[in-house]
N, C-alpha and C positions, 0 to 999 in steps of 0.2 A: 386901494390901500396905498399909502405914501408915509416916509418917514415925516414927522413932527418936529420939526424942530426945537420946539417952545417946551422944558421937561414941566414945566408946569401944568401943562395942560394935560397929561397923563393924568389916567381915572384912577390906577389902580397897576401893580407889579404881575402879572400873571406868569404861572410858567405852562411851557410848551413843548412841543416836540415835533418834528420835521422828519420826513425820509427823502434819504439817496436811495433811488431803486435802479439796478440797472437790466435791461435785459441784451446780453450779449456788450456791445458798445454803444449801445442807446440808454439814456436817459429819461425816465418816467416823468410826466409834467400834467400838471392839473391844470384845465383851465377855470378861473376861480367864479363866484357866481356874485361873490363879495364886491368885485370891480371889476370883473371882465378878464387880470394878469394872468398870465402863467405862472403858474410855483410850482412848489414842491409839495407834495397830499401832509397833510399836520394838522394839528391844533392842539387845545387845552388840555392839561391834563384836569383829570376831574376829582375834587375831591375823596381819597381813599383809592385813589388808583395810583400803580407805579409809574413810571416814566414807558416801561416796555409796553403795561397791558394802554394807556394813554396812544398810543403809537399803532398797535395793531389794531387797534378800535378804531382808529380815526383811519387809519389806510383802508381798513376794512368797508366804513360808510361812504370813505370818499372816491374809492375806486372798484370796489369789488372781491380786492385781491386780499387772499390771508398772505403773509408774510413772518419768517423768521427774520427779527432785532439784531444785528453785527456790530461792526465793531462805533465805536463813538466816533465820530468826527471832528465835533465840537462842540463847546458851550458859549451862546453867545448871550451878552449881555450889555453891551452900549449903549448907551443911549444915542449915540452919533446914529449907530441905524437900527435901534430896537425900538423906538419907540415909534409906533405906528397907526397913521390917524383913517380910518374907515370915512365911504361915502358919510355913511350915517351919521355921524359925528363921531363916534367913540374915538377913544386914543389911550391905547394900550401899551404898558413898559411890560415887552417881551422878555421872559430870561428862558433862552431855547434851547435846549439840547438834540442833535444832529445827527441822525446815526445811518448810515448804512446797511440796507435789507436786503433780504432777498426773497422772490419769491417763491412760494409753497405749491398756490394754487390759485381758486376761483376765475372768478369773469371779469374781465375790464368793464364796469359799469359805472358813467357817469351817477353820482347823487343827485337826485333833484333837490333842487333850492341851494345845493352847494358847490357842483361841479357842471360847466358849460360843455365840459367836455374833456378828453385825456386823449394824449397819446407819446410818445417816444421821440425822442430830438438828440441829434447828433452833439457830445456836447462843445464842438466847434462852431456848432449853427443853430446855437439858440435863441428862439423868438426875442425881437426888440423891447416888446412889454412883458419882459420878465420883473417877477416881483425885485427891485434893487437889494434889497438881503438875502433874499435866496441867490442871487448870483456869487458873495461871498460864499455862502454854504458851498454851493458848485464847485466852486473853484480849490476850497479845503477839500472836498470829497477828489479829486482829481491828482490832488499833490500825494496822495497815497502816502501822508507822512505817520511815520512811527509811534508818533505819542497824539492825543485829541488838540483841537487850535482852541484857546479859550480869548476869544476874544469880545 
């Protein structure tokens, strides 16, 4: 996955959803199966679903874990880095919402066909192929500021 530069070549506006998970001072990170990056466990919300149940669904498939929804982080929506072109060709205008979870329960378990693998990073020493958006996400989850970052 890599930003696009060209807004042209976006298919389609989709919206989305992203988790901060943290356990203790470690940071939850997916590794993707999409391009290999590290992120953060997300995707689409689905027609007729909310942003929360969008969110526990997709953390749910992509790592195992059930999780309670906190507080917002952010909303992002750029095109500077939302718009984002897959091996495969596609190229998606992401408008993402960003929240902060915590966990309830279940099993850390890679998804097959979606997750290469997960596990916890210090968030001072996070992997070099981290997805480039998600390290903005990070970085607003860390500023622990009072109001959501809409950018």
């Amino acid at each position: 996955m890599e930003i696009e530069r060209d807004v042209s070549r976006a298919q389609a506006v989709r919206p989305s959803v992203s988790a901060v998970i943290f356990s203790g001072d470690r940071l939850l990170l997916q590794r993707r199966a999409d391009g290999g990056q590290w992120g953060l466990p997300g995707g689409s919300v689905e027609i007729g679903e909310t942003v929360v149940a969008a969110l526990t669904r997709e953390v749910k498939e992509e790592t195992g874990l059930d999780i309670a929804v906190g507080r917002l982080i952010g909303v992002y929506s750029d095109p500077a880095f939302q718009i984002v072109r897959y091996p495969d060709g596609r190229v998606w205008h992401y408008v993402t919402l960003c929240f902060e979870c915590a966990i309830l329960g279940g099993r850390l378990v890679p998804a097959p066909g979606e997750t290469l693998g997960l596990d916890f990073f210090d968030p001072g020493a996070l992997p070099g192929d981290l997805v480039p958006l998600h390290r903005i996400r990070i970085g607003d989850a860390l500023a622990r500021a009072a109001t959501p970052f809409i950018r």
